[in-house]
C-alpha positions in Angstrom: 2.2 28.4 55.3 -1.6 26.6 56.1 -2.2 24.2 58.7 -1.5 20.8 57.6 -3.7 18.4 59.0 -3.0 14.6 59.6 -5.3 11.7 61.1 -4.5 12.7 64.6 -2.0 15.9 64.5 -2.8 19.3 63.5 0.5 21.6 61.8 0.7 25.2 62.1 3.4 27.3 62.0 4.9 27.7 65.4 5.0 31.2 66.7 7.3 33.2 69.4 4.8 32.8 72.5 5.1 28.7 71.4 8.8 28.7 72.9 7.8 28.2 77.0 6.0 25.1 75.7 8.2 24.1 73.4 11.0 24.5 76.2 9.6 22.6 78.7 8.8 19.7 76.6 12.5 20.1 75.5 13.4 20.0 79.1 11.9 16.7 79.7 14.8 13.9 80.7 13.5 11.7 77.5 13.4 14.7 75.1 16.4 16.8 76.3 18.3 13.2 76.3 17.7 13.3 72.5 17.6 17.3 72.1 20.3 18.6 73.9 21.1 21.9 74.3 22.2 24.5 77.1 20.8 26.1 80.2 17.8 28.7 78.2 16.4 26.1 76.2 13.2 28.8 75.7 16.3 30.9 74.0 17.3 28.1 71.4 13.9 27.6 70.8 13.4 31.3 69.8 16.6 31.2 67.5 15.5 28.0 66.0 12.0 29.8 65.1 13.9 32.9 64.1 16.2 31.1 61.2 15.3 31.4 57.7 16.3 28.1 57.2 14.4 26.4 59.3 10.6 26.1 59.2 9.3 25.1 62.3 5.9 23.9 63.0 3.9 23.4 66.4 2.2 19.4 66.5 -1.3 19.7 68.1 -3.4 17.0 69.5 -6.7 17.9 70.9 -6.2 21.4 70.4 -2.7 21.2 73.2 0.7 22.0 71.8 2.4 18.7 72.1 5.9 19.3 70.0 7.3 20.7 67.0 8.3 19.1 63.9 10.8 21.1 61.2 12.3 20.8 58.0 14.6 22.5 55.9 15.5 22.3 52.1 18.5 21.8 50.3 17.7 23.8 47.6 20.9 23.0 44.9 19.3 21.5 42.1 22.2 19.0 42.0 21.6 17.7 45.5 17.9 19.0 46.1 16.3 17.3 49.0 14.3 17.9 52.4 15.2 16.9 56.2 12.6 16.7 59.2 13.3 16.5 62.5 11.0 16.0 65.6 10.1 16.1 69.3 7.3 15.3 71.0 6.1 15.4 74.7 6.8 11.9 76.3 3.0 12.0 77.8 2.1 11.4 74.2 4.3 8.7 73.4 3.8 5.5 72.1 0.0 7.0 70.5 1.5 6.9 66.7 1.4 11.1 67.0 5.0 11.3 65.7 4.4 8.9 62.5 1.5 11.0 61.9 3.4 14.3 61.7 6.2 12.9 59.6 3.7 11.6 57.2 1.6 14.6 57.1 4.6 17.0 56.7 6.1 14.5 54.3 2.9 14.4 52.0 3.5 18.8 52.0 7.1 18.3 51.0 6.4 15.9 48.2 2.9 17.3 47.4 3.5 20.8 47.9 7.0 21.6 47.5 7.6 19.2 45.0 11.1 17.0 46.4 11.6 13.9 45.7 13.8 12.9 48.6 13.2 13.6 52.2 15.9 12.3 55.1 16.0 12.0 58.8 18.5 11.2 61.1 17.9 9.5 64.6 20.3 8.3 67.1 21.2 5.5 65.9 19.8 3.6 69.8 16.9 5.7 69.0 14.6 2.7 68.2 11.4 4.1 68.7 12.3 7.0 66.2 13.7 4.5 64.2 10.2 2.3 63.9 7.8 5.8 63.6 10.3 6.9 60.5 9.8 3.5 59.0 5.7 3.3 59.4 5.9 6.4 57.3 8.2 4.3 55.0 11.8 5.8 55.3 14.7 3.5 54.9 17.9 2.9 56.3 20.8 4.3 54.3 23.9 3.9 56.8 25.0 4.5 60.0 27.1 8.0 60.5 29.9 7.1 62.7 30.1 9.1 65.7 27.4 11.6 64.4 26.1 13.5 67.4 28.0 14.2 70.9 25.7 12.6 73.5 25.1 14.4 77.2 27.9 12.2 78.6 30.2 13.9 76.2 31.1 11.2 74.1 30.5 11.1 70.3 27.2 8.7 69.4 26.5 7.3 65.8 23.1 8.0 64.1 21.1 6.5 61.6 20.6 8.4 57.9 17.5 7.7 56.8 15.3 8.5 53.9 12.3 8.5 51.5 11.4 8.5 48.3 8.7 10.5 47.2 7.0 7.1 45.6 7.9 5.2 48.9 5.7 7.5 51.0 3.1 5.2 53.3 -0.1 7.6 53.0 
């Protein structure tokens, strides 16, 4: 895959010797609240790069390796569609980095890969994911009732979202 470039963000294919990075900005309390996982979060983060089902990308700004955004496809022609998903260190927050990778990976799914239909799922308390999703101009669909298990160990609803490929904000 090429480097996608947005306004602000560069995308490039993230690579094994990513995953220390990539774990510590996972291990963050604001990103690990969102992204949980278990004690070698440098190990998950090497299986997520390792599945063919994923592709994961690295999100630079100012040439620094500040998250990673993926997708993956459904590819049955009955259902075809694309999700993303994102993190982003919290020292970057709040700078419009995370609309600007969703809209630049967005524009390669529709552009380049052809799908009409993208989704994303936040928690649905997740209001600042909720408001970068929607500057890229994903909608709200419904709420998915006890969705996720949270790190208190109780079950927490999310938010399915998605995108026309006409409705993309370029």
């Amino acid at each position: 895959m090429d480097v996608l470039r947005g306004a602000s963000v560069v995308l490039r294919p993230a690579v094994r010797a990513d995953a220390p990075a990539l774990a510590a900005i996972r291990a963050t309390p604001e990103v690990r609240m969102r992204w949980r996982g278990g004690e070698d979060l440098e190990a998950e983060v090497l299986t997520g790069l390792d599945d063919p089902g994923t592709h994961c990308l690295a999100v630079e700004h100012g040439g620094r390796l500040v998250g990673m955004i993926q997708w993956y496809a459904e590819e049955d022609a009955e259902y075809r569609h694309a999700g993303i998903d994102l993190f982003l260190d919290p020292s970057v927050h709040g700078r419009g980095l995370g609309a600007d990778a969703v809209r630049t990976l967005a524009r390669h799914l529709v552009d380049d890969h052809g799908f009409h239909r993208l989704v994303i799922d936040p928690a649905a308390d997740n209001a600042a994911a909720i408001r970068c999703y929607t500057k890229v101009g994903f909608r709200p669909v419904g709420v998915m009732r006890q969705y996720e298990r949270g790190a208190d160990g109780t079950w927490h609803d999310g938010l399915l979202m998605d995108l026309l490929a006409a409705e993309l904000i370029r």
